[in-house]
C-alpha positions in Angstrom: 0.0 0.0 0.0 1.3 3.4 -0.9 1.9 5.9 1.8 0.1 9.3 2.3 1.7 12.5 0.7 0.7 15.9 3.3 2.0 19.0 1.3 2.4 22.4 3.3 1.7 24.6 0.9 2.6 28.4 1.4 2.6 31.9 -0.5 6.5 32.4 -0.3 9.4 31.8 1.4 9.5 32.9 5.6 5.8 31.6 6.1 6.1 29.1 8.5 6.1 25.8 6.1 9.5 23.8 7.2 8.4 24.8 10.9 5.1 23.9 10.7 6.1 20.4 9.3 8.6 19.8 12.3 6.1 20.6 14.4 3.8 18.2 13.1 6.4 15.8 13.3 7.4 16.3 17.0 3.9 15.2 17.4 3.6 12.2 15.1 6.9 10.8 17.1 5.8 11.5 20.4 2.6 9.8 19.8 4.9 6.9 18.9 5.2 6.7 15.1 8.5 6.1 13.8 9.5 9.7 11.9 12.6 10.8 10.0 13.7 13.7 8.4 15.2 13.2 4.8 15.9 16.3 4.4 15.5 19.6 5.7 16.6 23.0 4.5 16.6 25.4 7.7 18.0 28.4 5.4 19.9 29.4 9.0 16.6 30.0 10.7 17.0 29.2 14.3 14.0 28.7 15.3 13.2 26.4 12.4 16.6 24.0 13.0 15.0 24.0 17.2 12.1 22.1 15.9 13.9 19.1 14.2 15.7 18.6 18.0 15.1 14.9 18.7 14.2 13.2 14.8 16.4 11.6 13.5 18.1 12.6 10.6 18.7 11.0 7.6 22.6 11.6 6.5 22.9 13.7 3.3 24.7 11.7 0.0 27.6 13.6 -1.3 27.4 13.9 -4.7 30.4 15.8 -6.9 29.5 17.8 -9.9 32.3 19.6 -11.8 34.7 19.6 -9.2 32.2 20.3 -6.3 31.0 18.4 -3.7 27.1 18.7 -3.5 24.7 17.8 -0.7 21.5 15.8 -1.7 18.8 13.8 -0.2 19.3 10.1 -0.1 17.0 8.1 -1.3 18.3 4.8 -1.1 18.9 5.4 2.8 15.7 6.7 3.1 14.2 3.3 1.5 16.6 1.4 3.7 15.7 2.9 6.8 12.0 2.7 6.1 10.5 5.4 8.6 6.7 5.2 8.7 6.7 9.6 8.2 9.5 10.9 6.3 10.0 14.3 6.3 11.0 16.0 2.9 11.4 19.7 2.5 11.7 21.9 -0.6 9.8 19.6 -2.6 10.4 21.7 -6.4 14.2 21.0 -5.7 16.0 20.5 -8.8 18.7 17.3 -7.9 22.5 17.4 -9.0 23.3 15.7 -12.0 23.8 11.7 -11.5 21.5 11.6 -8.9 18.5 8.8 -9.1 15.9 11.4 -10.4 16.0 14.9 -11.9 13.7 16.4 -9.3 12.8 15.6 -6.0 9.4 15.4 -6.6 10.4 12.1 -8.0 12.0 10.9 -5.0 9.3 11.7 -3.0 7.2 9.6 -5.2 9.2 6.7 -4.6 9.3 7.1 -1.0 5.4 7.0 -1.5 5.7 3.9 -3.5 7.4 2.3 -0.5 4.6 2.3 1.3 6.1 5.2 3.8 4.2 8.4 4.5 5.8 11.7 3.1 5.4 15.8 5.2 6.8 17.8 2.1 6.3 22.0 1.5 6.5 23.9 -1.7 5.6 27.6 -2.4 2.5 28.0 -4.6 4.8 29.9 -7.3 6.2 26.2 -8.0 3.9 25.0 -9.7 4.0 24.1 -13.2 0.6 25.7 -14.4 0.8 29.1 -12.7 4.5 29.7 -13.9 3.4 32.2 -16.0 1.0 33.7 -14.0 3.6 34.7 -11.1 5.9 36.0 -13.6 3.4 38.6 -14.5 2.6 38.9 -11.4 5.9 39.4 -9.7 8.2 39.7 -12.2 10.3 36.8 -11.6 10.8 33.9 -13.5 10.7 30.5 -11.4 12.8 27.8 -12.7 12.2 24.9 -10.6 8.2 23.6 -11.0 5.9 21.0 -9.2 3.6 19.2 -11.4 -0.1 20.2 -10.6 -0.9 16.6 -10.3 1.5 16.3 -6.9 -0.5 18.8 -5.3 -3.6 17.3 -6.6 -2.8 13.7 -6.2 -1.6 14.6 -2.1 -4.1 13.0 0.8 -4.0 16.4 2.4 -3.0 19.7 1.8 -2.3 22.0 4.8 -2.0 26.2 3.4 0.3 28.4 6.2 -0.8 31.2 5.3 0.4 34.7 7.0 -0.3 38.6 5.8 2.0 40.1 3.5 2.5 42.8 6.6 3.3 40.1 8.7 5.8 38.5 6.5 7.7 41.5 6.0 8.1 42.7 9.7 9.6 38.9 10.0 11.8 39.4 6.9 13.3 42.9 8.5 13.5 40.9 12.2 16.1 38.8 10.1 13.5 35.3 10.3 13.8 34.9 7.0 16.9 35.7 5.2 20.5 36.9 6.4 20.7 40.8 7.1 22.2 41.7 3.8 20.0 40.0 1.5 17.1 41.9 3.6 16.9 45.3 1.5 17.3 43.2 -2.0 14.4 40.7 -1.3 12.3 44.2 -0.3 13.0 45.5 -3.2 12.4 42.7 -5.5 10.2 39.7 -4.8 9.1 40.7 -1.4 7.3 43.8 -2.4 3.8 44.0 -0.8 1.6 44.0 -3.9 3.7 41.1 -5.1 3.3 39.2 -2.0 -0.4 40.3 -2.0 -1.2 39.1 -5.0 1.1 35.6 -4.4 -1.4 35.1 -0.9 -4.2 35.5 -3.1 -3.0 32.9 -5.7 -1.6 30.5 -2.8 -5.9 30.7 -1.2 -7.4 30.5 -4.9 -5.2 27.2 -5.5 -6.2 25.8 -2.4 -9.8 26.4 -2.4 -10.1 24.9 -5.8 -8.4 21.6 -4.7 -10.6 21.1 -1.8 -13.6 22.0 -4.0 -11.9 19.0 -6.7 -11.9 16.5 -3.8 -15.6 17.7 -2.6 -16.9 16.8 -5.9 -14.6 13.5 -6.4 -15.8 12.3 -2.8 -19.2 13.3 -2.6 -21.3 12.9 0.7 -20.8 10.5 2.6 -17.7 9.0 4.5 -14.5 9.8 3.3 -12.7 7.5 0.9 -8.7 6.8 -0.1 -7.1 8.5 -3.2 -6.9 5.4 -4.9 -10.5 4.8 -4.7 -10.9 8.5 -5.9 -9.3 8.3 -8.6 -10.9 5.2 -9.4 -14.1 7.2 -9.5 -13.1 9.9 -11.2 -11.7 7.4 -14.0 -15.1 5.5 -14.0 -17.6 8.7 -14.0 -18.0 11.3 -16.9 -17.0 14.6 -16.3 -20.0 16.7 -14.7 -20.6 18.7 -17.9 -19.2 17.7 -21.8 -16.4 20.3 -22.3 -13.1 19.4 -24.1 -10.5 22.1 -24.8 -8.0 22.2 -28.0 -5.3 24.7 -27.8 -3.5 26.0 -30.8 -0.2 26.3 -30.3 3.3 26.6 -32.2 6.8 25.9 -31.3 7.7 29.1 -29.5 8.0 30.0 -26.2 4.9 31.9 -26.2 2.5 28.8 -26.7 3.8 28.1 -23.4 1.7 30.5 -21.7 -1.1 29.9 -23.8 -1.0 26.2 -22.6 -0.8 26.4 -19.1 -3.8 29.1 -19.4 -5.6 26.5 -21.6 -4.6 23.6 -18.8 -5.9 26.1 -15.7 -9.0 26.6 -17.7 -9.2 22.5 -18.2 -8.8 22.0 -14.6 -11.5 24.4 -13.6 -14.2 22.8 -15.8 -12.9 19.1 -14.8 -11.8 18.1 -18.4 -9.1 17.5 -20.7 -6.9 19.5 -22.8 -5.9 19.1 -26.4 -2.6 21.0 -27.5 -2.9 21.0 -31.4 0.2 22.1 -34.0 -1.1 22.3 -37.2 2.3 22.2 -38.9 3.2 23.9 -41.8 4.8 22.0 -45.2 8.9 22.0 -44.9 11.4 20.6 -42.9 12.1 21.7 -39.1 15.1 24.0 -38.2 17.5 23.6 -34.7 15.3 26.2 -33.3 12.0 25.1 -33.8 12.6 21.0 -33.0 14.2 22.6 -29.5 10.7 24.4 -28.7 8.6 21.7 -30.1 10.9 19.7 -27.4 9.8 22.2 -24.9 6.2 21.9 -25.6 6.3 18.1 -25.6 7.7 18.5 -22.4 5.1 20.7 -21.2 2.7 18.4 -22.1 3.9 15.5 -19.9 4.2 17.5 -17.4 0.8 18.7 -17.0 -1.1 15.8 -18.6 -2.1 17.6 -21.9 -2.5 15.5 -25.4 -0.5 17.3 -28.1 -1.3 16.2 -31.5 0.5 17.7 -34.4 -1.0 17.7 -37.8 1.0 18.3 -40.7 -0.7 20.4 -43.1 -1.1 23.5 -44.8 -4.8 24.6 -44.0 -5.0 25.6 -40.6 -8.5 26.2 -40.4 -9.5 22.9 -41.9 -7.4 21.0 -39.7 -9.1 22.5 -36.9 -12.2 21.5 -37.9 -11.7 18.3 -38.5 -9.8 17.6 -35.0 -12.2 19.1 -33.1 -15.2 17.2 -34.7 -12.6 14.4 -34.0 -12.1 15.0 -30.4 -15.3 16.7 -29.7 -13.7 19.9 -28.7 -16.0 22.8 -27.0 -13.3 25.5 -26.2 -10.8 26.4 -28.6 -8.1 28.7 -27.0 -5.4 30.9 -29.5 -3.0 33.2 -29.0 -3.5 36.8 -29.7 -3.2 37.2 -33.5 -0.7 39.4 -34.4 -1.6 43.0 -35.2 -2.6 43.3 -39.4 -2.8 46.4 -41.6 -5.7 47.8 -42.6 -5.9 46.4 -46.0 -4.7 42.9 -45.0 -7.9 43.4 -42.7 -10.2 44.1 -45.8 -8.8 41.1 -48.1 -9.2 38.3 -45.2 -10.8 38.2 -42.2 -8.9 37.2 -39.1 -8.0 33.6 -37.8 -10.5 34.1 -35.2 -13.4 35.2 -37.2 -12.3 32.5 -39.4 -12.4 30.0 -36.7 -15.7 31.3 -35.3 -17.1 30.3 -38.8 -15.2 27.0 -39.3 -16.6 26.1 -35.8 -20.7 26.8 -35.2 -21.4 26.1 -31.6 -17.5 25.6 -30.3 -16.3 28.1 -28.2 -13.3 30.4 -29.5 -11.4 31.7 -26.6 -8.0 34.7 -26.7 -5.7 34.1 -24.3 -4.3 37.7 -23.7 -0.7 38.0 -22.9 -1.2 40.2 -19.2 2.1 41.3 -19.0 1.3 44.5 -21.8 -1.6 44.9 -19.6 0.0 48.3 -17.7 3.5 47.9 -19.8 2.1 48.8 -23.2 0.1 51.6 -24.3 -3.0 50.6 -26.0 -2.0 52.1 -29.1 1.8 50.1 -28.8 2.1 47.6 -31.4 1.5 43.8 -29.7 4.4 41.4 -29.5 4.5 38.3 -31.3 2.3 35.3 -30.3 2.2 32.0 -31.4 0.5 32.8 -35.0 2.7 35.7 -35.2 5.0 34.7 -38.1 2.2 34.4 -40.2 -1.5 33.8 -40.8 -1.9 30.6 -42.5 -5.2 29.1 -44.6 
């Protein structure tokens, strides 16, 4: 039987997760349960390192990458020693090269398989479908990303939450970073309307996962994940909706997809990524971001389905009937001159024609939202290049 995943889930850094988790720990041994820590990341925070006083530790593997010698969970002593709770922090952690798995969502996964119950914590700006989303919101770029399914496949999911106020005051009191990184995380990521808006993302993304589970489990006693999921395999989803993105192999379609797969999500469906790809062979360039969005598609569960061809509309039509697609989601088109405008109509007017009762959805690019002028020319989009037939 597969142990239980807890995820403490928080809004950013300083919140209280990796304390929290200890403290849950403390409990869970001194009510006699066999606990360990596999890792934990204390980021010099004294009264976070207090809390793991007593657990045992796991000892770190030493792993050496280009001449350095790197610290990483280990996995295979964590299977060996076979706590029933292992705690695991930092659970978007990327691992050093050589190491079992890329990422140690992975390991944690295993550790599941092993039957052993997993504490883990992740900030909400980790996960893969709100990447871009936190970048407009915040400015900064995450590199390191959670599958949504993690969260949504966990037994239960704790949110710390704590005002943006509050957070600062312990950032200046030095509970969160050292003294001279203070003044640079205030005037970057720890802004208040960035951490504001991050609180209000972190309480969203919660709400709708309880609400998922609510509907998966119904009234009625509460049941295991596996027999959830078993249910939610077996029963049709409340209301017929299928989505089909349109997408091409630039970095913008990434957006557009994980808009397309937060949309899915909400409406309890299944998302469609479509290429429609043009006659010709592929360039270096374009096979590495079709690799990206191939990527992206694993990673959140998505279908992509490309479609050589060189009628873009057709092809639409014709998957969608295929598929039975409601929603289709596009990029914004780029910007046409006036007499391009009188001697065709646009891809979505066209598509709103080619597809009588389907839904055409634009997925706007926010970030020009206050950056650009209205009357500012729009950057590119995933039909910028060109306008195919």
């Amino acid at each position: 039987m597969a142990g239980r995943l807890k995820v403490f889930l928080g809004m950013a850094a300083g919140v209280g997760k990796t304390y929290r988790m200890l403290q849950e720990g403390q409990a869970e041994a001194e009510s006699g349960r066999d606990v360990a820590i596999g890792w934990l990341e204390s980021h010099g925070r004294r009264e976070t390192a207090a809390q793991a006083v007593g657990l045992e530790v796991v000892p770190r593997l030493r792993v050496e990458h280009r001449g350095t010698q790197l610290e990483e969970m280990d996995l295979r002593a964590i299977l060996r020693r076979a706590p029933e709770l292992c705690l695991i922090d930092e659970l978007a952690h990327t691992n050093a090269p050589g190491s079992l798995h890329p990422k140690r969502f992975e390991d944690v996964a295993a550790v599941l398989a092993a039957g052993i119950d997993v504490s883990t914590t992740v900030n909400v700006q980790h996960l893969e479908s709100l990447n871009d989303q936190v970048a407009e919101l915040t400015a900064t770029r995450v590199r390191e990303t959670v599958p949504d399914e993690v969260l949504a496949g966990a037994d239960e999911l704790v949110l710390i939450d704590l005002t943006p106020e509050a957070l600062i005051e312990r950032l200046r009191a030095g509970k969160v970073y050292p003294a001279a990184r203070v003044e640079s995380a205030l005037n970057n990521f720890f802004k208040i309307e960035h951490l504001s808006a991050l609180r209000e993302v972190a309480l969203r993304q919660v709400a709708e996962e309880v609400e998922a589970k609510r509907v998966v489990s119904g009234p009625g006693p509460p049941r295991r994940r596996d027999e959830e999921r078993v249910l939610a395999s077996a029963a049709p989803a409340a209301i017929g909706e299928r989505l089909l993105a349109l997408v091409e192999p630039t970095p913008a379609s990434q957006r557009v997809v994980r808009r397309a797969w937060r949309s899915a999500q909400r409406l309890g469906t299944e998302l469609d990524l479509l290429w429609v790809q043009p006659p010709g062979s592929l360039d270096a360039g374009v096979a590495e971001q079709l690799d990206a969005l191939r990527r992206l598609a694993v990673v959140l569960g998505a279908h992509l389905l490309i479609e050589p061809s060189d009628d873009l509309v057709g092809t639409v039509r014709r998957i969608a009937h295929e598929r039975g697609t409601t929603y289709v989601l596009i990029g914004e088109p780029s910007r046409r001159g006036a007499l391009q405008r009188l001697l065709r109509p646009s891809l979505p007017s066209r598509l709103l024609e080619a597809l009588p009762g389907i839904d055409v959805r634009i997925v706007a690019d926010r970030t020009r939202r206050a950056a650009v002028p209205a009357s500012a020319a729009p950057g590119a989009s995933p039909f910028s290049p060109r306008e195919r037939r």
